[in-house]
ZAMARGU-4260 file (C-alpha; in steps of 0.2 Angstrom, whole numbers, plus 5000, padded with zeros to 4 digits):
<rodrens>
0) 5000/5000/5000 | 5008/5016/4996 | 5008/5033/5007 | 4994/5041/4994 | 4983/5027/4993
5) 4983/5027/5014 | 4979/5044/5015 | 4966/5042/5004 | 4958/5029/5013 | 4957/5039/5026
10) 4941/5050/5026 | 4936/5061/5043 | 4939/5058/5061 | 4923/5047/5059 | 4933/5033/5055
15) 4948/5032/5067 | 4947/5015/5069 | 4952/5013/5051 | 4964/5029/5052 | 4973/5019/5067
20) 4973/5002/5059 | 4982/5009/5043 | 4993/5021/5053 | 5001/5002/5059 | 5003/4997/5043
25) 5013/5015/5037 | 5026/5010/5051 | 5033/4999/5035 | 5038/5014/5027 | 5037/5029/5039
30) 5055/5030/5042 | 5060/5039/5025 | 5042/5043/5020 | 5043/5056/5008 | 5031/5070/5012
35) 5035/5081/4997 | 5047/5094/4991 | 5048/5109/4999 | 5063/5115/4990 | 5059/5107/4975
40) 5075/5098/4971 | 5071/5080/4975 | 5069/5080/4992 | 5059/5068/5003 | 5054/5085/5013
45) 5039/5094/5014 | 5036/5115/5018 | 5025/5123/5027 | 5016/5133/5036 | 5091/5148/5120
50) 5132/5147/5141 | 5140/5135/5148 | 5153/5122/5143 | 5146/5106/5148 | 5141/5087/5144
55) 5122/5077/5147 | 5126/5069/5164 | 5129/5050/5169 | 5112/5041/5176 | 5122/5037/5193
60) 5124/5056/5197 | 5106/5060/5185 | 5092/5070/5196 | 5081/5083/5189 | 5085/5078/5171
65) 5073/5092/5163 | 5087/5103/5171 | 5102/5098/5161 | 5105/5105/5144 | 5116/5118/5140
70) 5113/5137/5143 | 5103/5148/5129 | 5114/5157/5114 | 5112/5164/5099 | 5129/5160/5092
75) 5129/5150/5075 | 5143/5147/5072 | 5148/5131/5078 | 5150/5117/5065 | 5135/5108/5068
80) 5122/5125/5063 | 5134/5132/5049 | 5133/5114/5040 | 5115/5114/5042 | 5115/5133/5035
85) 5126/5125/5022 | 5115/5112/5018 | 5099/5126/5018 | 5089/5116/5028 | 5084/5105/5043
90) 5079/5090/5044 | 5068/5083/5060 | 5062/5066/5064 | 5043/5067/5070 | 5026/5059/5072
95) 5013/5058/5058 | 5000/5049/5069 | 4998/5059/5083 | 4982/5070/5084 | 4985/5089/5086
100) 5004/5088/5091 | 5009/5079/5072 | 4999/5073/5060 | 4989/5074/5045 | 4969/5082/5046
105) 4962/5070/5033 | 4949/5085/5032 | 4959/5096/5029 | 4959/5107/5014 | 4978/5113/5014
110) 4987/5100/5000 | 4987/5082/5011 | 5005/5079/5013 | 5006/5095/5025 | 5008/5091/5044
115) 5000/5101/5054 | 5001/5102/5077 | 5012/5108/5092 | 5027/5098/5087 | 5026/5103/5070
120) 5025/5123/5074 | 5039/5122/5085 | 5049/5114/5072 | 5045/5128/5060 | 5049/5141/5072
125) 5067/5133/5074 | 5069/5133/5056 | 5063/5150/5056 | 5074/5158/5068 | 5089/5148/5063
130) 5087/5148/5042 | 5077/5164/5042 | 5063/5152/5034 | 5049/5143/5043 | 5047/5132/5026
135) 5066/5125/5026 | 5062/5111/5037 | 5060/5091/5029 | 5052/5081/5041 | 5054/5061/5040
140) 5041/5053/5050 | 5052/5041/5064 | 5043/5026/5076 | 5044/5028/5095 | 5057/5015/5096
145) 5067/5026/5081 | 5068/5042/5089 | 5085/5040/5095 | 5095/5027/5081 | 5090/5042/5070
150) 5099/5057/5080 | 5113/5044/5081 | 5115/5039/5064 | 5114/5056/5059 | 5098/5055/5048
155) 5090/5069/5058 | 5096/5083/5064 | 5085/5084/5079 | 5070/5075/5085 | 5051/5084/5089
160) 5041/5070/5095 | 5033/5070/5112 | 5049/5065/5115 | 5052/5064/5137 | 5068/5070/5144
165) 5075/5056/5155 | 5090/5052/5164 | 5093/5035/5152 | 5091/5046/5135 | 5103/5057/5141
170) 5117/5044/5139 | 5113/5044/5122 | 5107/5061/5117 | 5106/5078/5122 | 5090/5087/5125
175) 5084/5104/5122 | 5076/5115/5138 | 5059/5108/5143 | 5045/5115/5130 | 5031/5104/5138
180) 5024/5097/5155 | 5015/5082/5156 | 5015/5065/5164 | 5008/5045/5163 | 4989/5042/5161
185) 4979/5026/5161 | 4966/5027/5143 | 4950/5014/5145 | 4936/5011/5138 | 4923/5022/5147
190) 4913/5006/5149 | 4930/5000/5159 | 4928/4996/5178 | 4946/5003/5178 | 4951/5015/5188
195) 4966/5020/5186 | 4985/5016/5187 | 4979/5004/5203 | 4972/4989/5208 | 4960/4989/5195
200) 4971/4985/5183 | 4972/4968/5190 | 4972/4954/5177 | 4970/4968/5163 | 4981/4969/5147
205) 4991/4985/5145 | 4998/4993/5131 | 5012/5005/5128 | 5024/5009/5114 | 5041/4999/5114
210) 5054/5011/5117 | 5042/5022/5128 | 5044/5029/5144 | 5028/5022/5148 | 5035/5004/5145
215) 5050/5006/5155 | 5036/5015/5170 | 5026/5002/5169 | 5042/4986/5168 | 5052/4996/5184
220) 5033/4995/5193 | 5028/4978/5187 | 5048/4972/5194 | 5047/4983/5211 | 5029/4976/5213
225) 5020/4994/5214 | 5011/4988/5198 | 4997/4974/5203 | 5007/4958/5197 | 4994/4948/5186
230) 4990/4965/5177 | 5000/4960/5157 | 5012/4973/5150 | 5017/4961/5138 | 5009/4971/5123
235) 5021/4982/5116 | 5018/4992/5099 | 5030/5001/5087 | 5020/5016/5088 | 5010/5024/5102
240) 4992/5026/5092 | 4994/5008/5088 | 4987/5004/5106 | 4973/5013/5103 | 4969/5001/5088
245) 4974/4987/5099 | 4961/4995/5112 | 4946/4997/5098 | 4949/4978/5093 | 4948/4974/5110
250) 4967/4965/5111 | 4969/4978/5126 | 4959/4982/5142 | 4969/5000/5146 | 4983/5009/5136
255) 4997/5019/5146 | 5004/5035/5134 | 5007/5054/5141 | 4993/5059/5146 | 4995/5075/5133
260) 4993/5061/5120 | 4981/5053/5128 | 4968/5066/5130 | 4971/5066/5110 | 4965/5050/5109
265) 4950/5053/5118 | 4946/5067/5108 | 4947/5056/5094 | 4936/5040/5101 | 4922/5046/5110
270) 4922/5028/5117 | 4937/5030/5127 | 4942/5041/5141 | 4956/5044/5154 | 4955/5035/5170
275) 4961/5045/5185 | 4976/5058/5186 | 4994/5057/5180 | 5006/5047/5189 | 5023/5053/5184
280) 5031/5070/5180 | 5037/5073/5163 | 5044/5085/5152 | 5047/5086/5132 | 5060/5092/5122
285) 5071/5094/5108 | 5082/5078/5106 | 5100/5082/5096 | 5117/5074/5094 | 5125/5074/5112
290) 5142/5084/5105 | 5130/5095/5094 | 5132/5108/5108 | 5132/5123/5097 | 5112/5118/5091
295) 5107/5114/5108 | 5112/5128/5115 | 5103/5139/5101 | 5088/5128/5100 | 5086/5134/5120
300) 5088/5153/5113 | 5074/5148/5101 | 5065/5141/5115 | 5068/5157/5127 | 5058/5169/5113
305) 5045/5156/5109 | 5039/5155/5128 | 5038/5173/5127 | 5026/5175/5109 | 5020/5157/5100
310) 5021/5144/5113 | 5004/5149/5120 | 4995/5154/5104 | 5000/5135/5095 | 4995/5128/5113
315) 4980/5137/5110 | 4975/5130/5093 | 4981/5114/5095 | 4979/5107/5111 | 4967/5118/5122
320) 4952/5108/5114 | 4960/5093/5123 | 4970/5098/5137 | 4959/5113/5143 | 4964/5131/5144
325) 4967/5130/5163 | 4977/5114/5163 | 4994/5113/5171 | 5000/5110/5155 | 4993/5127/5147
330) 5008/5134/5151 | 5028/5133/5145 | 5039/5124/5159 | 5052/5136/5166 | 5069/5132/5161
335) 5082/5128/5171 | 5101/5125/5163 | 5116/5115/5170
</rodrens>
């Protein structure tokens, strides 16, 4: 099946059982999906619409991890922005599956390989203020479990992907400045006699992308015994939505995701809801090469001015309808630096 012929297949939010289905089959070719020139030489891209010398820390001595990226500057001259100036453009890994932070409005009446939510307008507003254009930025569409092989392997310079800072990531990346607060939630059936991340998740089958935070929450529980032991955490996806399918077919009692993405689902199934509060604190950001020092630290300059004009109004567009203008999450996280 071919990128086009999916999209097409897809036809309103009515149908997000079958949006979800088929978004598990484009994990085949989502990791170089070409989403259309923006440049119009060839590329698999697609246009649109803030110090201190220092390293990521070790997880023995990690604490506070949101709390340990390198100062805001606006210097560009280090060799990792003037090759990406070079090249003319940036290239970031993101999601095409996830509703109102990146994806694709199968309503929509922009051109249909245009991505649209909060991850993908911050993205443009680092292309912007790096590049001097919002529209030099090709996206490649990366799995949960890919988000880091790709920073590595250089394929990416920079992942936007509801992606949580954690001490363990930080061995093998470097992270931008918190740009979002959220934490673990519980997804059920509304019908569902679960309660929450509890008891009631006894003998219930949980589902959670491989890769994810949420897993490796869920395994350090189910190990320590704070998770109820007979509850099943054995069903692992290569991409969060994909639960939710597992979820409407009824191979899953509850899924475990952010609870940011979460809400999006809900808003997308009327059938499913959120089952009591968060139980973790988490924070986003901006995932780059760990010695690509010079783009972390002017990412976190980028950062510092979108707090002050854009965070809230793409906050308000995209995830206010879900999230609630009053929600903890309503507002940018302040950043602290190491």
């Amino acid at each position: 099946m071919t990128a086009r012929r999916l999209r097409a297949s897809l036809k309103g939010w009515g149908g997000v059982g079958a949006m979800a289905v088929a978004c598990a089959l484009a994990v085949v070719f989502a990791l170089l999906l070409p989403l259309g020139n923006a440049r119009g030489d060839g590329s698999t891209g697609i246009g649109g619409q803030g110090v201190a010398e220092g390293t990521q820390v070790k997880d023995d001595t990690c604490t506070d991890p949101q709390d340990q990226s390198l100062s805001p500057s606006s210097d560009e001259s280090g060799t990792t922005i003037t090759a990406i100036k070079k090249r003319g453009y940036l290239s970031v890994g993101v999601d095409q599956n996830s509703y109102r932070w990146g994806y694709r409005d199968p309503n929509s009446t922009k051109r249909s390989s245009d991505l649209e939510g909060f991850d993908i307008d911050l993205a443009h507003e680092i292309a912007k203020e790096i590049l001097g254009d919002p529209n030099a930025v090709r996206f490649h569409a990366i799995p949960t479990i890919q988000r880091i092989p790709a920073i590595k392997s250089g394929q990416v310079d920079m992942v936007v992907r509801t992606m949580t800072i954690n001490c363990e990531r930080l061995k093998d990346v470097a992270f931008s400045a918190p740009y979002f607060l959220t934490g673990q939630q519980v997804l059920a059936p509304k019908t569902s006699d679960i309660k929450g991340y509890d008891k009631s998740l006894a003998k219930k089958k949980i589902c959670s992308a491989a890769g994810s935070t949420a897993y490796d929450k869920l395994k350090a529980d189910k190990d320590a015994g704070k998770l109820v032991s007979s509850a099943d955490i054995s069903t692992t996806v290569p991409n969060q939505l994909d639960c939710l399918v597992r979820l409407q077919l009824g191979e899953a009692d509850a899924v475990v995701t952010d609870g940011a993405l979460a809400a999006s689902q809900a808003a997308q199934d009327p059938t499913v809801e959120l089952k009591g509060d968060r139980f973790t604190t988490e924070y986003y950001g901006v995932a780059m090469k760990k010695d690509a020092d010079d783009l972390v630290r002017r990412v976190n300059q980028v950062l510092v001015d979108y707090r002050k004009s854009g965070w809230r109004a793409s906050y308000d567009k995209w995830l206010s309808p879900t999230l609630g203008a009053d929600s903890e999450s309503a507002n940018p996280p302040a950043a602290k630096y190491k």
